[in-house]
C-alpha positions as CSV (number, residue, x, y, z in Angstrom):
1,X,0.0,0.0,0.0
2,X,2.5,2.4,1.1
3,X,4.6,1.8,-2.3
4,X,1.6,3.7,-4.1
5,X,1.7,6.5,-2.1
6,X,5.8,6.7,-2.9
7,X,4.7,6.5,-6.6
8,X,2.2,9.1,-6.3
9,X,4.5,11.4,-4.3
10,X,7.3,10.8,-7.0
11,X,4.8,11.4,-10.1
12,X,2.5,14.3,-9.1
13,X,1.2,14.3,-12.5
14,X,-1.7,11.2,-12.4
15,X,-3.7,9.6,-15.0
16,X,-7.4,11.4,-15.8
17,X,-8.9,8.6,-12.9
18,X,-7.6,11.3,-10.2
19,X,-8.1,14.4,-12.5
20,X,-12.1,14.2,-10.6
21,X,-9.7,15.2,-7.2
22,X,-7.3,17.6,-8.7
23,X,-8.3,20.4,-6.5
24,X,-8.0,18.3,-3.1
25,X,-4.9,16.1,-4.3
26,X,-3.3,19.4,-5.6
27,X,-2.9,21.1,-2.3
28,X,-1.9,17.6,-0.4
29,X,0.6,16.7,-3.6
30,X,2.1,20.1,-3.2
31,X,3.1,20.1,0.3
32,X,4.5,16.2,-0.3
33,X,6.6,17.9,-3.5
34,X,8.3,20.9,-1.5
35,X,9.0,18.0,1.1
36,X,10.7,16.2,-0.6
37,X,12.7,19.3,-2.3
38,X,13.7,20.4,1.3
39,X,14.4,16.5,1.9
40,X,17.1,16.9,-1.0
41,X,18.6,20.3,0.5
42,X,18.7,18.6,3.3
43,X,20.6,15.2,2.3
44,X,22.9,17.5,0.2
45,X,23.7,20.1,3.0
C-alpha cells in the first residue's frame, strides 16, 4: 500500500482517474513535492 503513495508522491502528475480530485490532491501533492525538495537540501547540506 504504502509503495503507491511513494509512486504518487514521486509522479504528481496522475492519469485522468484522479483528475475528478485535482483540486484536493493538488494542495496535499504540493506540500508532499516541496518535502521532498527540502528533503534533498537537506541530504545535500
Amino acid at each position: 500500500m504504502w509503495k503507491q503513495t511513494v509512486a504518487s508522491a514521486a509522479h504528481p502528475r496522475l492519469p485522468s482517474r484522479r483528475r475528478k480530485v485535482t483540486p484536493g490532491t493538488a494542495r496535499k501533492k504540493v506540500p508532499s513535492i516541496s518535502q521532498l525538495k527540502w528533503m534533498s537540501l537537506t541530504r545535500i547540506r
